[in-house]
DSSP file (Angstrom, degrees, kcal/mol; ACC not computed):
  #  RESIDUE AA STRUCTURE BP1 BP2  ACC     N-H-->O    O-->H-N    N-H-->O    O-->H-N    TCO  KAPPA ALPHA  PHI   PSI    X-CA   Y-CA   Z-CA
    1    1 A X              0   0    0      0, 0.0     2,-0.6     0, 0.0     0, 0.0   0.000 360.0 360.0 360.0 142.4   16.2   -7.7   -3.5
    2    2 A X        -     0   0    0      2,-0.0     2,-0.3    20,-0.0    20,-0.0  -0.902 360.0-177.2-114.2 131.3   19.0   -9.3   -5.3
    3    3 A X        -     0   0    0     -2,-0.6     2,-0.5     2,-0.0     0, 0.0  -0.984  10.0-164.1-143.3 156.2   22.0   -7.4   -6.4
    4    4 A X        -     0   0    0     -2,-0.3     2,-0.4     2,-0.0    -2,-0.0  -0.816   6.0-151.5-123.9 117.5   25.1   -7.9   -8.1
    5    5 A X        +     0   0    0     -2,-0.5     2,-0.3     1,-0.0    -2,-0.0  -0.572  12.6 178.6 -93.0 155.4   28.3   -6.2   -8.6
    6    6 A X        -     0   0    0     -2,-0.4     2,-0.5    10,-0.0    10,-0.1  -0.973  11.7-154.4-124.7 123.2   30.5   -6.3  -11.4
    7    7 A X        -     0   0    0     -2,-0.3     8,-0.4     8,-0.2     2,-0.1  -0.884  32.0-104.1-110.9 155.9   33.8   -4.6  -12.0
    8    8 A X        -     0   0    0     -2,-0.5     4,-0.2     6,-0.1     6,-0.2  -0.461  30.4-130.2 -65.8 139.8   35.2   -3.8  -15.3
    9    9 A X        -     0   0    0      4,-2.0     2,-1.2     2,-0.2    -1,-0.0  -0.551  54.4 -81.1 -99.4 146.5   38.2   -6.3  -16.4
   10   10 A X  S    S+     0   0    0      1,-0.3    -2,-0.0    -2,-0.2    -1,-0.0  -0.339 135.2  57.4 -63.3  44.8   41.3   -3.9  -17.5
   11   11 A X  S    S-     0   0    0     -2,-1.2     2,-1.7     2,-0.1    -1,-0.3  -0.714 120.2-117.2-134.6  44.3   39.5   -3.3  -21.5
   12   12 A X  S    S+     0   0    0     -4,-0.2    -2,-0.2     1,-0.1    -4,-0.1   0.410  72.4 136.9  15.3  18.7   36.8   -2.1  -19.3
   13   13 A X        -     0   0    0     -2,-1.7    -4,-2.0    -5,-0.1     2,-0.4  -0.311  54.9-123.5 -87.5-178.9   34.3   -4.6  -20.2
   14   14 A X        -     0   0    0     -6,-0.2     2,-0.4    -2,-0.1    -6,-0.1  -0.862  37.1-179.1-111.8 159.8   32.1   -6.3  -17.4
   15   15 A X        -     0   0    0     -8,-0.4     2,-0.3    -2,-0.4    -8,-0.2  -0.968  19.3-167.7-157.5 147.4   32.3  -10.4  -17.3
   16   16 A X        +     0   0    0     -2,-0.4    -2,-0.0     1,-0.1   -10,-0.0  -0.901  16.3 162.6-142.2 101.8   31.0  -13.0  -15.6
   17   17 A X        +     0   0    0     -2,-0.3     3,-0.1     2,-0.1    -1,-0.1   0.955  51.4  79.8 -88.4 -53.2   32.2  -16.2  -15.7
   18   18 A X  S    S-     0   0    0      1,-0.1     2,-0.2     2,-0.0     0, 0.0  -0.196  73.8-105.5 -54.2 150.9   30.7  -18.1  -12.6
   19   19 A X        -     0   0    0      2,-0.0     2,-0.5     0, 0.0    -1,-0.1  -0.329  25.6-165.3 -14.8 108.1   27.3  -19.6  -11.9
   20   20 A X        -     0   0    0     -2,-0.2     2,-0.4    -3,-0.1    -2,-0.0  -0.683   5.0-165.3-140.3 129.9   25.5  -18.2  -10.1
   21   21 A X        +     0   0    0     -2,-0.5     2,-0.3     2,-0.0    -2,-0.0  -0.593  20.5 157.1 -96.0 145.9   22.5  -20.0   -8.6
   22   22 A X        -     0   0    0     -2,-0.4     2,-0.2   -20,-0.0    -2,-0.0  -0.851  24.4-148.3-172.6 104.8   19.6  -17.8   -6.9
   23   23 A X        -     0   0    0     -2,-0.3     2,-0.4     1,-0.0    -2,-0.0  -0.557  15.2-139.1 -89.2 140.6   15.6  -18.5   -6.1
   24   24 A X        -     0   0    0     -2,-0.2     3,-0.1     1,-0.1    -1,-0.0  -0.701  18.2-176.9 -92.2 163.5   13.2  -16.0   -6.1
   25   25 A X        -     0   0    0      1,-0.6     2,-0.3    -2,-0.4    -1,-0.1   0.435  53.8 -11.7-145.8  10.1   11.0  -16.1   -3.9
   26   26 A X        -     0   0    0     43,-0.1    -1,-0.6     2,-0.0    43,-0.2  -0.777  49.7-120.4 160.1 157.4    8.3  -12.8   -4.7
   27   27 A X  E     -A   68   0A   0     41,-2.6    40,-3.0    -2,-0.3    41,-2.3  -0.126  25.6-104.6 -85.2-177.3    7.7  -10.1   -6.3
   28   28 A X  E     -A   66   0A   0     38,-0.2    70,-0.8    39,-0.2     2,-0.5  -0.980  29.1-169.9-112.1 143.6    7.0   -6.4   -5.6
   29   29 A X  E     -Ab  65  98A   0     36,-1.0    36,-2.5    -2,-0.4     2,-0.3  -0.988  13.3-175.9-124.7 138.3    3.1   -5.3   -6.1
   30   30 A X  E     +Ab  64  99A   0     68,-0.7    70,-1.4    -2,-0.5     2,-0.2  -0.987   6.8 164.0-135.1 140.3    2.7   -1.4   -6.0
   31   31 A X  E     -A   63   0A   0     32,-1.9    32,-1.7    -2,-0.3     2,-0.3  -0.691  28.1-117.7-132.7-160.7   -0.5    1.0   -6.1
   32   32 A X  E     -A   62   0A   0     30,-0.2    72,-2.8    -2,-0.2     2,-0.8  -0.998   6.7-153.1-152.4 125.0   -1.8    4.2   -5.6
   33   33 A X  E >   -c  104   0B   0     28,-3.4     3,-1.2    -2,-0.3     2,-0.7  -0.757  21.8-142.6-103.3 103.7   -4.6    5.6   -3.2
   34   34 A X  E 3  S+c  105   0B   0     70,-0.9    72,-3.0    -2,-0.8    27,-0.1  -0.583  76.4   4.8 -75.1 130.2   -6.3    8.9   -4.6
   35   35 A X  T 3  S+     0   0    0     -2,-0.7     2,-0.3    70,-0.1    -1,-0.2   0.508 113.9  47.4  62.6  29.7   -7.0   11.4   -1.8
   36   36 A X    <   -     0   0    0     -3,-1.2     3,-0.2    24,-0.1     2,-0.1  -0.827  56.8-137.4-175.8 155.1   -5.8   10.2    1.4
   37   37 A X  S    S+     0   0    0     -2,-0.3    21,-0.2     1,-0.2    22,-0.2  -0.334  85.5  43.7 -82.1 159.4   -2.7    8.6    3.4
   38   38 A X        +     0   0    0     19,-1.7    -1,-0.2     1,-0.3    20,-0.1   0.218  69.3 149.6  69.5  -6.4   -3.0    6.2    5.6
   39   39 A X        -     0   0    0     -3,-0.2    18,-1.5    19,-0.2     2,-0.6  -0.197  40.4-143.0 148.0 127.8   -5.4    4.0    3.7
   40   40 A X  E     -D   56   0C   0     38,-3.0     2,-0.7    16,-0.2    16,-0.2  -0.837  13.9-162.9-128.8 112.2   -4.7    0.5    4.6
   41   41 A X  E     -D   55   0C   0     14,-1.4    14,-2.7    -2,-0.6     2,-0.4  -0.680  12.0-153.3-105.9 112.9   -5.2   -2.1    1.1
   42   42 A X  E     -DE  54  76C   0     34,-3.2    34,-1.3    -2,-0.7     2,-0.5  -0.749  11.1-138.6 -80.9 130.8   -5.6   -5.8    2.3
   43   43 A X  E     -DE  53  75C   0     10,-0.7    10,-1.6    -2,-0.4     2,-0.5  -0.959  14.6-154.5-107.5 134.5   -4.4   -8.5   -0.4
   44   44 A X        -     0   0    0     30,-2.8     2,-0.3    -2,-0.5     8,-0.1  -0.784  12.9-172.4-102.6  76.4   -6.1  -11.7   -1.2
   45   45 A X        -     0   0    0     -2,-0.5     5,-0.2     5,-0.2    28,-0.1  -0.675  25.7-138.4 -90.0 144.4   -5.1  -14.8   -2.5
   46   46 A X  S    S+     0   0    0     26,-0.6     2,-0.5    -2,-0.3    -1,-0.1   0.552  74.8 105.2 -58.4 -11.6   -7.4  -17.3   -3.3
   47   47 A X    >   -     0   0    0      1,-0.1     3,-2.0     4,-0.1    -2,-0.1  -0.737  65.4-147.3 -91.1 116.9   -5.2  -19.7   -1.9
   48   48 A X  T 3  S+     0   0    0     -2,-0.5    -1,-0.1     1,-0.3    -3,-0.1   0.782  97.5  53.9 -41.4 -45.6   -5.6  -21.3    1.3
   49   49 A X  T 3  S+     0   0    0      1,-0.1     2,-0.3     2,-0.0    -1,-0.3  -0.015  94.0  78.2 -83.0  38.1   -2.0  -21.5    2.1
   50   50 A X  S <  S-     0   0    0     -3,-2.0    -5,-0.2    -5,-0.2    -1,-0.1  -0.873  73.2-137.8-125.2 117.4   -1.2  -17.7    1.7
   51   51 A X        -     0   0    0     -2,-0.3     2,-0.2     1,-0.1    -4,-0.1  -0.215  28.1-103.0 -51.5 168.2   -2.1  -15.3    4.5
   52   52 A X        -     0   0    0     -8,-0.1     2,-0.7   -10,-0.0    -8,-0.2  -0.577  39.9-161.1-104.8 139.7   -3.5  -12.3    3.7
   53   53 A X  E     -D   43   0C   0    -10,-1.6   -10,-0.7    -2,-0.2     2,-0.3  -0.840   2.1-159.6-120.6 129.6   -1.1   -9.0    3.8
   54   54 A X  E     -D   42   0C   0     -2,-0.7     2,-0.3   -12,-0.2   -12,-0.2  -0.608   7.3-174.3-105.3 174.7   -1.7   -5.4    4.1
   55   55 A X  E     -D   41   0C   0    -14,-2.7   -14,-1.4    -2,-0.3     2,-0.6  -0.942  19.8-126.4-134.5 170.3    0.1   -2.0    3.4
   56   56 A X  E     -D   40   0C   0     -2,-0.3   -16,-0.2   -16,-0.2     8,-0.2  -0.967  22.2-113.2-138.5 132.6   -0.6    1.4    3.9
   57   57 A X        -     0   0    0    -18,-1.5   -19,-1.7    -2,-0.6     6,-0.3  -0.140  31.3-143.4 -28.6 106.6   -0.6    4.2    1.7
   58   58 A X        -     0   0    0      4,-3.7     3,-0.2   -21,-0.2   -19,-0.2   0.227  36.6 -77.4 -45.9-166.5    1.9    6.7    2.3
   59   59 A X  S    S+     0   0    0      1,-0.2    -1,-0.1   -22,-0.2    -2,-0.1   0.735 133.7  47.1 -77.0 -10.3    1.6   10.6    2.0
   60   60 A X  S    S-     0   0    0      2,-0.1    -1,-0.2   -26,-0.0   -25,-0.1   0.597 125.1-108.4 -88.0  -6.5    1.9   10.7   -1.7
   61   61 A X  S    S+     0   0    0      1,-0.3   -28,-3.4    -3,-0.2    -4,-0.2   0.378  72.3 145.9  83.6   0.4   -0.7    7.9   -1.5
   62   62 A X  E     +A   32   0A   0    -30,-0.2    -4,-3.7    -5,-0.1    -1,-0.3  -0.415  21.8 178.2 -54.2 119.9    2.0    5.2   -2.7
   63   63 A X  E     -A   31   0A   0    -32,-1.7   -32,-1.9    -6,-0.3     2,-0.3  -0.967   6.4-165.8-146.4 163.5    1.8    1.8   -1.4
   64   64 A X  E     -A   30   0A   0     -2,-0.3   -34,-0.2   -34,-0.2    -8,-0.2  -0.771  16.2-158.6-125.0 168.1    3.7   -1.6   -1.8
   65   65 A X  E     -A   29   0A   0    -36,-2.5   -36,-1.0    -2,-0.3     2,-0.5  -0.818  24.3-162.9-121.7  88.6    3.9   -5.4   -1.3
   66   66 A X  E     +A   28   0A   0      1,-0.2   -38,-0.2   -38,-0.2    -2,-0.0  -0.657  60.8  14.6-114.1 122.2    6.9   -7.0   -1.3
   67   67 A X  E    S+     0   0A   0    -40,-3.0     2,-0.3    -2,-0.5    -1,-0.2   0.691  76.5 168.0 121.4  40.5    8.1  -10.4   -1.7
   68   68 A X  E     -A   27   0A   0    -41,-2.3   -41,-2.6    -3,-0.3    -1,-0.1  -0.616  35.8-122.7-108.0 159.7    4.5  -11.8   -3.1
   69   69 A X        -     0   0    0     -2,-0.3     2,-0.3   -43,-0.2    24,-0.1  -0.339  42.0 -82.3 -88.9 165.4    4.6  -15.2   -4.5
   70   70 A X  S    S+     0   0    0     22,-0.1     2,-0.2    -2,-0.1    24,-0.2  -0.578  82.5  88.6 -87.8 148.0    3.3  -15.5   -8.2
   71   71 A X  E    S-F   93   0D   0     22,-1.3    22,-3.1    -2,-0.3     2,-0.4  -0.928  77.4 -58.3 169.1-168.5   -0.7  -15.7   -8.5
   72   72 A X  E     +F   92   0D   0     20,-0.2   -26,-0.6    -2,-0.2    20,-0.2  -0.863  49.3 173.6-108.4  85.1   -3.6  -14.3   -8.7
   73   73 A X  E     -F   91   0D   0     18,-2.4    18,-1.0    -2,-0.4     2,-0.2  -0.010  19.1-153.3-104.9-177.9   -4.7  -11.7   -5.9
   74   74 A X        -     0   0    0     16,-0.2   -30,-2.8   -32,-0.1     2,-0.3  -0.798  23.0-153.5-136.1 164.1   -7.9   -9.1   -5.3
   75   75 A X  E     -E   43   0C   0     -2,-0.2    14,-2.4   -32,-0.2     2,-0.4  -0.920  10.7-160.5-149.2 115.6   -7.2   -6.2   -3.1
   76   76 A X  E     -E   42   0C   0    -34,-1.3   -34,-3.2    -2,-0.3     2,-0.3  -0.795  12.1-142.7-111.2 173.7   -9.4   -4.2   -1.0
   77   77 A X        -     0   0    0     -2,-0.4     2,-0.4    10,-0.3   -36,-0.2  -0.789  27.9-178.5-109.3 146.7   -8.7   -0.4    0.3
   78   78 A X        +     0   0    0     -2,-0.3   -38,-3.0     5,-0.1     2,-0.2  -0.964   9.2 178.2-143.5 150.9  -10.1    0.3    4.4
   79   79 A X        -     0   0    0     -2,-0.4     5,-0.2   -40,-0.2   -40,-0.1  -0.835  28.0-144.4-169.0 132.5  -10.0    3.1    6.1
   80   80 A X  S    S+     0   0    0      1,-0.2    -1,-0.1    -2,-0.2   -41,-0.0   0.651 105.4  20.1 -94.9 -15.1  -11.4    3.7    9.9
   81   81 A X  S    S+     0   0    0     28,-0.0    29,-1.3    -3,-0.0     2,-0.4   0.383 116.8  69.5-134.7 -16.2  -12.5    7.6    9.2
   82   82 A X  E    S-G  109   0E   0     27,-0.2     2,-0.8    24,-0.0    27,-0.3  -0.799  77.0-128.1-107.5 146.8  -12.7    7.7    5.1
   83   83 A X  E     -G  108   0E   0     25,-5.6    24,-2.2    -2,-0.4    25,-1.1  -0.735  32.8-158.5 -89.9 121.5  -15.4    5.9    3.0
   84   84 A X  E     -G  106   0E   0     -2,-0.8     2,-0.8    22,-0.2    22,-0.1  -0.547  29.6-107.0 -92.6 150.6  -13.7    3.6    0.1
   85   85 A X        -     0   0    0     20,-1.4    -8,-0.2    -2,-0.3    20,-0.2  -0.763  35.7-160.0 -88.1 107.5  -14.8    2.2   -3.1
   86   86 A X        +     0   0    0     -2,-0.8     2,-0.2   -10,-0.1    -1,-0.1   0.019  46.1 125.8 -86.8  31.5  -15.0   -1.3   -1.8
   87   87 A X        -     0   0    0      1,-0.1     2,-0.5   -11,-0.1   -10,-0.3  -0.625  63.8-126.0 -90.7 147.8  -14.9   -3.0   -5.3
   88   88 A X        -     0   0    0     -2,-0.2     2,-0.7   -12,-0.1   -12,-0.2  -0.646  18.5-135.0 -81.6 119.4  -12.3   -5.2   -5.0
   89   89 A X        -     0   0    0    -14,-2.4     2,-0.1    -2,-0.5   -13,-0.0  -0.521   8.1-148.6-105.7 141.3   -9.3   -5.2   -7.4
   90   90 A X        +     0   0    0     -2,-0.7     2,-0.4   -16,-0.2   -16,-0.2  -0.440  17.3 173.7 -96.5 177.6   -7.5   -8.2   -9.2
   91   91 A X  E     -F   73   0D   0    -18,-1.0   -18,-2.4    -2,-0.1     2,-0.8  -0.932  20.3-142.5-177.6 109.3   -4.0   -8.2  -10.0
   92   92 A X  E     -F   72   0D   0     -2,-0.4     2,-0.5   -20,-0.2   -20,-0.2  -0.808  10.5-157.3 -94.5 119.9   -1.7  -11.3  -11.5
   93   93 A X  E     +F   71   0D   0    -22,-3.1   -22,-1.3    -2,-0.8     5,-0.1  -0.841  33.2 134.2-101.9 145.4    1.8  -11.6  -10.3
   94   94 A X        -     0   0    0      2,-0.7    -1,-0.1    -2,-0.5     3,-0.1   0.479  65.4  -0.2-120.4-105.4    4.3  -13.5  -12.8
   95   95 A X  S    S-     0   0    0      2,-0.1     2,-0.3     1,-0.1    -2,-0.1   0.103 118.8 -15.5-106.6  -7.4    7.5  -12.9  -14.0
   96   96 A X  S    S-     0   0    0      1,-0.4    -2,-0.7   -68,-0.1    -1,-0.1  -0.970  96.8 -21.4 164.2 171.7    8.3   -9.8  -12.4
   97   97 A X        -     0   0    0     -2,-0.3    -3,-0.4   -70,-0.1    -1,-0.4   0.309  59.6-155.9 -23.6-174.9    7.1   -6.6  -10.4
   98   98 A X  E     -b   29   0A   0    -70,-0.8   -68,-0.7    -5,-0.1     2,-0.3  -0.896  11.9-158.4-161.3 165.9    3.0   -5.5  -10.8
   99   99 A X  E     -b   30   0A   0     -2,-0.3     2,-0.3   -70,-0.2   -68,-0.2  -0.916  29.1-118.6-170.6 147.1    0.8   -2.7  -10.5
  100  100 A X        -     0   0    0    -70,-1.4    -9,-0.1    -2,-0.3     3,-0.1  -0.451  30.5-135.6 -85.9 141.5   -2.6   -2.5  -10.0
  101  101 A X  S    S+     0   0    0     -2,-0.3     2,-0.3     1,-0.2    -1,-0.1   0.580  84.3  45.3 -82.5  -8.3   -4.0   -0.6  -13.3
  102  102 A X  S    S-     0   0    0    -70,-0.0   -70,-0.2     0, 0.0    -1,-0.2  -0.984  84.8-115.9-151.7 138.6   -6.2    1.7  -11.5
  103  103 A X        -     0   0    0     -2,-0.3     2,-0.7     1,-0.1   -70,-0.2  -0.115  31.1-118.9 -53.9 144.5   -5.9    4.0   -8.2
  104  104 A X  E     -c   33   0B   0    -72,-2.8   -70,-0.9   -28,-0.0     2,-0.3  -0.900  40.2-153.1 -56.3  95.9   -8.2    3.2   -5.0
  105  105 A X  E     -c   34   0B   0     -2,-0.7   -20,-1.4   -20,-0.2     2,-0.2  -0.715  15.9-135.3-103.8 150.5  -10.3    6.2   -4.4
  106  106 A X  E     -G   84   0E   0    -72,-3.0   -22,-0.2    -2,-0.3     3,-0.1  -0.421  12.7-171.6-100.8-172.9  -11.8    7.4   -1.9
  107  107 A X  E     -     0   0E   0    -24,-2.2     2,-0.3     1,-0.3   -23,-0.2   0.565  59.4 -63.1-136.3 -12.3  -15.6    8.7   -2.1
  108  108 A X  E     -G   83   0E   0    -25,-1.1   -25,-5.6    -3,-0.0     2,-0.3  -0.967  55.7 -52.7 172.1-145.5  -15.9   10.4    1.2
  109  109 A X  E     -G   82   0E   0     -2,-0.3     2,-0.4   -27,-0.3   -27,-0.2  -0.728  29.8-130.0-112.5 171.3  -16.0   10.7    5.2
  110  110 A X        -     0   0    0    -29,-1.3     2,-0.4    -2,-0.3   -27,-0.0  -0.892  31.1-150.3 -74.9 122.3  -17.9    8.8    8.2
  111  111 A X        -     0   0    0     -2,-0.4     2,-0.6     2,-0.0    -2,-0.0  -0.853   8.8-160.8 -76.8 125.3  -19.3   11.7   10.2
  112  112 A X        -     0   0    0     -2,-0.4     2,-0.4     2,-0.0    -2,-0.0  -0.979  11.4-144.4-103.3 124.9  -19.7   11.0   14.1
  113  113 A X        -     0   0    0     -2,-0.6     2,-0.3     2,-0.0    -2,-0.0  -0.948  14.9-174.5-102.6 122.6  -22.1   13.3   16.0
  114  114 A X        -     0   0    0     -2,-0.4     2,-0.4     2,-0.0    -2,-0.0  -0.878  11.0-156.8-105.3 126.0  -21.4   14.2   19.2
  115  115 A X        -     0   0    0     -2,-0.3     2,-0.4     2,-0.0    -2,-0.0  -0.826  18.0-170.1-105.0 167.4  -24.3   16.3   20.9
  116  116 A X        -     0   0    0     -2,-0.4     2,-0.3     2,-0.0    -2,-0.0  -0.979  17.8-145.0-143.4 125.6  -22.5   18.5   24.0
  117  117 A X        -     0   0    0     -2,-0.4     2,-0.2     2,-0.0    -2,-0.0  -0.869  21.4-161.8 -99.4 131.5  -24.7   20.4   26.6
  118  118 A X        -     0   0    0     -2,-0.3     2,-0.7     3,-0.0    -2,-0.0  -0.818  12.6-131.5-114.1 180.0  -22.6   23.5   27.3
  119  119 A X        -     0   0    0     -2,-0.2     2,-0.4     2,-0.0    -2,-0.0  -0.967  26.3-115.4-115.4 127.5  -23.5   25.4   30.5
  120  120 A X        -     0   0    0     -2,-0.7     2,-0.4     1,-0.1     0, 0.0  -0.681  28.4-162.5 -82.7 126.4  -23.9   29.2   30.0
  121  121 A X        -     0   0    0     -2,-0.4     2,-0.6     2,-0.0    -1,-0.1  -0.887   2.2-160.5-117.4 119.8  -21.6   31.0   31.7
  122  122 A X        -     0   0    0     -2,-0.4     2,-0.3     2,-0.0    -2,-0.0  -0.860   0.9-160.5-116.0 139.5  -22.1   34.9   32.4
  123  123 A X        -     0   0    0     -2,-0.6     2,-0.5     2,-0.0    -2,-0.0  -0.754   6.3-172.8-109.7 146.7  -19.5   37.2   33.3
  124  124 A X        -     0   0    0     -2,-0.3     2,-0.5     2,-0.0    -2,-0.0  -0.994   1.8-169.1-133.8 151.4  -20.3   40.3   34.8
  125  125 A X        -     0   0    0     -2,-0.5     2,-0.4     2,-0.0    -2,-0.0  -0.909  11.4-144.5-142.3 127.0  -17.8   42.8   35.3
  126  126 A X        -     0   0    0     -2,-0.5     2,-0.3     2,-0.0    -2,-0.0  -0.711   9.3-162.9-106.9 140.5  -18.3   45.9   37.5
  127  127 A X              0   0    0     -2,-0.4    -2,-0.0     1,-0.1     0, 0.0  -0.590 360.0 360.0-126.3 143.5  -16.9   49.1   36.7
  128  128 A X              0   0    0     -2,-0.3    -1,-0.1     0, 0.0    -2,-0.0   0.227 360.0 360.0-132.5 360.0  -16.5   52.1   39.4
């Protein structure tokens, strides 16, 4: 993140005379996961020279990517306990920030069954 300060010249306007020279070098990409945290959304470039990154959903179900180079991505959402809608979504970064136009949702749970033999246990209690 680039910032710059400026103070006001004594007419309180702001000026900048100098040059200043400065590369970007990414962007920020932001979504949204409906119903769950933790949700971890892999990004995709088609391009052999960019690894792949993930993020994970916060609790409000916010998540970002920062610093991504301008292109063309897909993005899927995982999750080890929730089931996701694995359609993949695409997303161009340009000229500035992005957001994905539509939420991730999720569509349900994985159930594990665990069977448990318990041993019946009888109490007796004697009374005089």
């Amino acid at each position: 993140m680039l910032r710059l300060q400026l103070e006001p010249d004594a007419a309180g306007t702001f000026q900048c005379e100098d040059d200043i020279d400065f590369r970007v070098s990414g962007f920020r990409v932001s979504g949204h996961v409906d119903g769950a945290q933790g949700v971890k959304v892999v990004l995709h470039s088609a391009r052999a020279d960019r690894a792949d990154v993930d993020a994970v959903a916060d609790a409000s179900g916010a998540f970002t990517f920062d610093n991504i180079a301008p292109g063309t991505y897909t993005a899927v959402a995982h999750h080890p306990t929730w089931t996701m809608d694995t359609t993949p979504q695409e997303i161009s970064v340009g000229g500035g920030a992005a957001a994905f136009a539509k939420s991730f949702t999720v569509r349900g749970t994985r159930f594990r069954y665990v069977w448990a033999v318990l041993a019946a246990t009888h109490w007796m209690c004697c009374c005089s």
